[in-house]
C-alpha positions as CSV (number, residue, x, y, z in Angstrom):
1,X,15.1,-1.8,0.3
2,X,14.2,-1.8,-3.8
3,X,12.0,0.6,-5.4
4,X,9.5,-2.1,-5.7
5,X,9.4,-3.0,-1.7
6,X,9.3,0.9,-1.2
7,X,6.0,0.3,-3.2
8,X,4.5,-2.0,-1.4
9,X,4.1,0.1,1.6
10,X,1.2,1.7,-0.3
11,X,-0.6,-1.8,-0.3
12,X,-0.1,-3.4,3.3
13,X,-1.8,-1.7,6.5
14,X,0.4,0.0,9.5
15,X,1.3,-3.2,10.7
16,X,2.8,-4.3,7.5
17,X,-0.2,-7.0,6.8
18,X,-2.0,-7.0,3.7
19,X,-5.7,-6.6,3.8
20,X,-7.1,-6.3,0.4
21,X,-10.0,-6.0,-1.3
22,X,-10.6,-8.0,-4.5
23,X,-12.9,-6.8,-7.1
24,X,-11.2,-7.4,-10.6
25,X,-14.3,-9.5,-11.7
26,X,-15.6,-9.4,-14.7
27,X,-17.4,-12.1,-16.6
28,X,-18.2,-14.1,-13.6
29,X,-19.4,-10.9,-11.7
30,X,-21.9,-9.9,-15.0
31,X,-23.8,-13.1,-14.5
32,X,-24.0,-12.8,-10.9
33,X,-26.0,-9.6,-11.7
34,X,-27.6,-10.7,-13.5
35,X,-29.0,-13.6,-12.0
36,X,-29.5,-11.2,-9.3
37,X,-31.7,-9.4,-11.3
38,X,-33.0,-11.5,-13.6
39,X,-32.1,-9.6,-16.6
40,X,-29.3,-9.2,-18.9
41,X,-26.6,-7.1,-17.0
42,X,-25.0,-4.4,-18.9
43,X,-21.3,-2.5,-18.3
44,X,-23.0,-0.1,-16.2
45,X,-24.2,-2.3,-13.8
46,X,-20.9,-3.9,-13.4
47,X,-18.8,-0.1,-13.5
48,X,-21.4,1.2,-10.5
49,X,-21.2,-2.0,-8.2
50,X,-17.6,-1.4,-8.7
51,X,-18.1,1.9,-7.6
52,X,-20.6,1.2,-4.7
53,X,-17.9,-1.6,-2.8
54,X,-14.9,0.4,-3.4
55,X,-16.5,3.6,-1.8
56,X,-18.1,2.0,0.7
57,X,-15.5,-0.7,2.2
58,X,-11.8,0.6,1.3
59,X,-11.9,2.9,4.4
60,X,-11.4,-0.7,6.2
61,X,-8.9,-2.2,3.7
62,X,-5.1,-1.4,3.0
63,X,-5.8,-1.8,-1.0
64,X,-8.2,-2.6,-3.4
65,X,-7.8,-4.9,-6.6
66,X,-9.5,-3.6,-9.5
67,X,-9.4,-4.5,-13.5
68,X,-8.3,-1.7,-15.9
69,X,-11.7,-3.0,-18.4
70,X,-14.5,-1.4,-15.7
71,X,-12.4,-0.7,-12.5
72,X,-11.4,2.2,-13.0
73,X,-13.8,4.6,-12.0
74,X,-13.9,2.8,-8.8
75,X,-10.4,3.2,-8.4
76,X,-11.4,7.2,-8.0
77,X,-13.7,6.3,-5.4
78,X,-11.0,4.5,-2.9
79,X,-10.9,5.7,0.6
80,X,-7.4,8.0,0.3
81,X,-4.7,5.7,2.3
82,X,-6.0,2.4,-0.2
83,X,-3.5,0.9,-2.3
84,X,-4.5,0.2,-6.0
85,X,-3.8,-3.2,-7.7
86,X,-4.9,-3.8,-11.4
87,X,-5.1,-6.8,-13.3
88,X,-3.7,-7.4,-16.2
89,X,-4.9,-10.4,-17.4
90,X,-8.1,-11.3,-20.1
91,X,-10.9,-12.3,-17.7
92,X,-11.3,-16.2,-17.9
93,X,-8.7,-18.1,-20.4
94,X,-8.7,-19.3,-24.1
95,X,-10.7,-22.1,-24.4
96,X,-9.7,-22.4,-27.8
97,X,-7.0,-25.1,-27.3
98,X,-6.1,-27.1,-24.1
99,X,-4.2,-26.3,-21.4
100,X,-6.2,-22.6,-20.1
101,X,-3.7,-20.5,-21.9
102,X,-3.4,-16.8,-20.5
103,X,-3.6,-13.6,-22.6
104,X,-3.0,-9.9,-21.5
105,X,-5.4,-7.2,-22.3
106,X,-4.3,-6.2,-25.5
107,X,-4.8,-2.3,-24.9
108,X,-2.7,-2.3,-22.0
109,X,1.1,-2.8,-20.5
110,X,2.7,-2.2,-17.2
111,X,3.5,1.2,-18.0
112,X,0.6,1.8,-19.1
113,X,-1.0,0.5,-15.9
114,X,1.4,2.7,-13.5
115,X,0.7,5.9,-15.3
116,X,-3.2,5.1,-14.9
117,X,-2.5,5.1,-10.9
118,X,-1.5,0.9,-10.4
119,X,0.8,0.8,-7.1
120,X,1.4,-3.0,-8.3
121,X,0.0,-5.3,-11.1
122,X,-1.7,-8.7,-10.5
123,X,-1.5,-11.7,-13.0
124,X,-3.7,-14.8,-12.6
125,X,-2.3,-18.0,-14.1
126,X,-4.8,-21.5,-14.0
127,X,-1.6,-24.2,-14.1
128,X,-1.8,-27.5,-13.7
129,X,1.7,-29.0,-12.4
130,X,0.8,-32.7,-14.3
131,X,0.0,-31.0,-17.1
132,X,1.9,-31.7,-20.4
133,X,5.1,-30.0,-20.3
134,X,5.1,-28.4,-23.2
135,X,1.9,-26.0,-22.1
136,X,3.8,-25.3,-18.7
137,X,6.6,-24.4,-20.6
138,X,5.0,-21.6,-22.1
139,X,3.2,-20.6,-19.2
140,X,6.3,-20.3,-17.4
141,X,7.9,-18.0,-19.9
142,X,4.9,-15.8,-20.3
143,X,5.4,-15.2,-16.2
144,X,8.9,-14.3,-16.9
145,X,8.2,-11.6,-19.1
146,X,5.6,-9.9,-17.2
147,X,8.2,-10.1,-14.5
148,X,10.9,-8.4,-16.4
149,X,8.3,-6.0,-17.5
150,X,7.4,-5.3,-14.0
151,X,10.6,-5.1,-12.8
152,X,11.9,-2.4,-15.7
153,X,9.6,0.0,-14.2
154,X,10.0,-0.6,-10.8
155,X,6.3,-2.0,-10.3
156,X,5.6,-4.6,-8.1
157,X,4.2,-7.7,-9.2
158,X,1.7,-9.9,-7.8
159,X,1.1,-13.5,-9.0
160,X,-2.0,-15.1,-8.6
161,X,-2.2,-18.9,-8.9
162,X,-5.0,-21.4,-9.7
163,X,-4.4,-24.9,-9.6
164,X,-6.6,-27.4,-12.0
165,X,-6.6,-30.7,-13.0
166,X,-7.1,-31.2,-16.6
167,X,-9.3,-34.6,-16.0
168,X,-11.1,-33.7,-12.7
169,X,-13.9,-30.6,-13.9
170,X,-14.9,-30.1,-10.1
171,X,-11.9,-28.2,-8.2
172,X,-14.4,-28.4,-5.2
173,X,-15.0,-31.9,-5.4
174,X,-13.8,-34.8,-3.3
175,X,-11.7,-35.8,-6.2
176,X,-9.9,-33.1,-6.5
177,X,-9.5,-32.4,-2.6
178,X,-6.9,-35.5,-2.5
179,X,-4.7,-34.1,-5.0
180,X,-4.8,-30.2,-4.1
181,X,-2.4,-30.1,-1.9
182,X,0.0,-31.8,-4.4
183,X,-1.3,-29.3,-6.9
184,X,-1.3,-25.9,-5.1
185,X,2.0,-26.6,-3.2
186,X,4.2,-27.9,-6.1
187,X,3.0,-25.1,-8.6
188,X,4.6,-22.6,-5.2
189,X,7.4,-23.6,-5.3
190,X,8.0,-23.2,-9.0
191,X,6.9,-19.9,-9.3
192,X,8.6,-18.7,-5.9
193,X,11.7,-18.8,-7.9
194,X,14.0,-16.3,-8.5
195,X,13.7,-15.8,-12.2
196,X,10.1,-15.1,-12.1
197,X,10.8,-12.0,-10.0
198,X,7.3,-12.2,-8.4
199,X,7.0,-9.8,-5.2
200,X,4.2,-11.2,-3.9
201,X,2.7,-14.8,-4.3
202,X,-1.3,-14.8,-4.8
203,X,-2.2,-18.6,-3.4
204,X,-5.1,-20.9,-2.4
205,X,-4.5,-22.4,0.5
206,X,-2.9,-26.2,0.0
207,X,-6.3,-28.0,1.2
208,X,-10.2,-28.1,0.5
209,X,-11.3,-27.1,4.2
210,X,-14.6,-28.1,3.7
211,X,-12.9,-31.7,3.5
212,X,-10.6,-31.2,6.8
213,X,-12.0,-33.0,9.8
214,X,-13.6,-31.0,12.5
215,X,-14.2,-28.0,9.8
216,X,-17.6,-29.5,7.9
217,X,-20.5,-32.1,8.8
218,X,-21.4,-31.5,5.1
219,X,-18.3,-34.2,3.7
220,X,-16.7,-37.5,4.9
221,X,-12.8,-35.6,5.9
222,X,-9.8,-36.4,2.9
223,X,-7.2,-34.8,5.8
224,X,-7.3,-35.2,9.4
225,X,-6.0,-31.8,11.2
226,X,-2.5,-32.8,11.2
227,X,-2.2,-33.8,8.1
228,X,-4.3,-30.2,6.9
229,X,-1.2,-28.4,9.5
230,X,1.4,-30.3,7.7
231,X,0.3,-29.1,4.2
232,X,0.1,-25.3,5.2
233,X,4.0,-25.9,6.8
234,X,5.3,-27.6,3.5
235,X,3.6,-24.8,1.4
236,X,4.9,-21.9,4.1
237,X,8.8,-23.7,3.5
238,X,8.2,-23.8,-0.2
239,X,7.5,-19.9,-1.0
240,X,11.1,-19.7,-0.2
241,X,11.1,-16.2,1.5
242,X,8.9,-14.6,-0.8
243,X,5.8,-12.9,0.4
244,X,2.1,-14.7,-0.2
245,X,-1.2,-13.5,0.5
246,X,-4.1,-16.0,0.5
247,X,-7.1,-15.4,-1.6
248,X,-10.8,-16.4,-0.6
249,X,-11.9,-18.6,-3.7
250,X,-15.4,-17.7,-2.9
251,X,-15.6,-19.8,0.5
252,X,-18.4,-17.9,3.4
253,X,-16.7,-14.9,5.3
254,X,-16.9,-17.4,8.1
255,X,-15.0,-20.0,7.0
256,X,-12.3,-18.1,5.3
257,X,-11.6,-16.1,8.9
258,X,-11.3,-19.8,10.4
259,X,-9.1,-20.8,7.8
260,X,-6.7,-17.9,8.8
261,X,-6.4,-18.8,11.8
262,X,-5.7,-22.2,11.2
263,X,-3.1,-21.8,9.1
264,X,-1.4,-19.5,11.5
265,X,-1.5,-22.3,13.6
266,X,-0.3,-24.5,11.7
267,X,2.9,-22.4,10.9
268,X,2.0,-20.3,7.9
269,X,3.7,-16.9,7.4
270,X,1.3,-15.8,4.9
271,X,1.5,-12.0,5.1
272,X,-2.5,-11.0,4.5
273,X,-5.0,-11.6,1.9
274,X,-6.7,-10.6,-1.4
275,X,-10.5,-11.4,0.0
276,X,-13.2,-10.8,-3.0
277,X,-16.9,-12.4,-2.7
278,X,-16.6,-13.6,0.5
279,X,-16.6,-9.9,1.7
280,X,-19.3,-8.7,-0.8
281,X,-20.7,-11.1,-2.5
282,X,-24.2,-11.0,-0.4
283,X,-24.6,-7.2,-1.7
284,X,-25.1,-8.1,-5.3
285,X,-28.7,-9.1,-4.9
286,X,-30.0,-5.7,-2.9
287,X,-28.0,-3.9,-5.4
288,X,-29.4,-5.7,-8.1
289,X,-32.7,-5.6,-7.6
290,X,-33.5,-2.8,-5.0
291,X,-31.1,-0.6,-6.7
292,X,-27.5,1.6,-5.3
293,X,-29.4,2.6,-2.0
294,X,-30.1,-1.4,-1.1
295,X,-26.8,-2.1,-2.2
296,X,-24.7,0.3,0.3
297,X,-27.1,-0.4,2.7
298,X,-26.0,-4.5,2.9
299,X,-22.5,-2.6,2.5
300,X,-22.6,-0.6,5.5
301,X,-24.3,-3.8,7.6
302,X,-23.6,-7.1,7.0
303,X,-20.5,-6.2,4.3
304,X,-18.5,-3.9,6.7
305,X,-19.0,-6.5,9.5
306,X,-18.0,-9.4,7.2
307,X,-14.2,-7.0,6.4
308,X,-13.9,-6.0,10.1
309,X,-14.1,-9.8,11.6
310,X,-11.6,-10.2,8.5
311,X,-9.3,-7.6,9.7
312,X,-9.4,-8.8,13.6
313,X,-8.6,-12.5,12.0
314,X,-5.6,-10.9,10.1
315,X,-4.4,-9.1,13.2
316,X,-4.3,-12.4,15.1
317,X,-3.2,-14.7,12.0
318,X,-0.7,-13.3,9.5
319,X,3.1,-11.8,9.5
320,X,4.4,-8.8,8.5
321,X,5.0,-8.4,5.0
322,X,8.1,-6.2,6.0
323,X,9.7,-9.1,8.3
324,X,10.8,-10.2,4.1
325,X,11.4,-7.0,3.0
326,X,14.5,-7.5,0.6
């Protein structure tokens, strides 16, 4: 086993299953406070919710995902056996010229993240497989290199990846729910190859499951059950070995835990998650308005509930991380 697998122990639960915790939010998370609040939300409000979820709910998850900008106190606050992922990426994309062009943080490297505690480093990438080949092109490279970087140090690396269509603005749309699974599954199996050097694939699931029949009354169904299986079985074949975690994509607690165990049924290996707003997301407005007390309060309720159900749908959905241990 490499250095870098060795590492990964420090991220996945007893059972080898990764149950994360992702709160590397930062743009998207300021307005949420504050609309919560209905008032401009400053850093601090951003560094103490931080704080607040990772004290509060890593004693029930096997890592935490944090960003490097605010994170990092909360990083101090982690329950003692949590793993620590950082990001490393800007928080949105450059919307300067087409095609959602990534960017580091420009005071901060691999290294840099290892010494300040990282047991692994996350990347998020918005690709969009159709997408003139000129931008994937660069895309692709920019992967590369933070693989090679990662792998100099001995640092795992964890790719996250969003799919987009350049001419379809609503990824939750109808639309867009008959070409995802094109989208999602193609962009795996690029990036499941070798020469990125990616330990552990960050993906959406293939299919909107709002639009599977049986799984919404809200929608007319773009998949049928079968054909929903089939898509999680074409994307568990195309990862190619390597390890992938699902991440939540803001869906209800509810629906995400039934979304694990459908896939497991379907024949996904997937080897945990990387859950974010689904777990806390109903604890920004108590925090926001009532203050830190409301806050752990909905923590220590409704938001240790929502990671526990998580964890028993995990123990009954996904594979060991270490049954692809290189």
């Amino acid at each position: 086993m490499t250095i870098k697998w060795a590492a990964l122990e420090k991220l996945a639960n007893d059972e080898g299953i990764i149950a994360a915790l992702a709160i590397d939010q930062r743009g998207s998370l300021k307005k949420m406070l504050a609309k919560a609040a209905n008032k401009k939300a400053n850093e601090e409000d951003i560094v103490e919710f931080k704080k607040l979820i990772s004290s509060e709910l890593t004693p029930y998850a096997s890592a935490i995902l944090l960003d490097p900008e605010y994170g990092l106190p909360a990083a101090k606050k982690r329950a003692q056996n949590t793993g620590l992922l950082v990001a490393y990426e800007k928080t949105g994309y450059d919307t300067t010229e087409p095609g959602r062009m990534p960017d580091l943080l420009p005071d901060w490297s691999a290294t840099r993240l290892k010494e300040a505690g990282a047991d692994a480093v996350k990347f998020m990438l918005y690709y969009d497989v159709d997408e003139n080949n000129e931008i994937n092109k660069k895309k692709q490279v920019f992967v590369e290199r933070i693989g090679e970087e990662c792998e100099t140090i001995g640092l795992p690396f964890f790719l996250e990846l969003m799919s987009y269509d350049a001419q379809i603005v609503d990824t939750n749309s109808r639309e867009y729910a008959k070409v995802k699974p094109h989208k999602v599954n193609k962009m795996v199996a690029e990036f499941a190859k070798p020469r990125y050097r990616v330990d552990v694939l960050k993906v959406e699931v293939p299919v909107n499951m709002a639009y599977v029949e049986g799984f919404s009354t809200e929608h007319e169904p773009v998949y049928s059950q079968q054909e929903a299986a089939d898509f999680y079985k074409e994307q568990n074949a195309l990862t190619n070995g390597v390890p992938f975690i699902f991440l939540s994509a803001g869906v209800s607690a509810e629906l995400f835990q039934k979304t694990l165990l459908f896939a497991a049924k379907s024949g996904s290996s997937f080897n945990g998650v990387l859950c974010g707003r689904a777990t806390w997301r109903g604890g920004i407005t108590p925090f926001a308005k009532d203050g830190e007390e409301a806050g752990r309060e909905w923590l220590n309720t409704v938001g240790k509930n929502n990671i526990e159900a998580l964890n028993k749908a995990l123990k009954e959905s996904a594979t060991s991380l270490f049954t692809k241990a290189k």
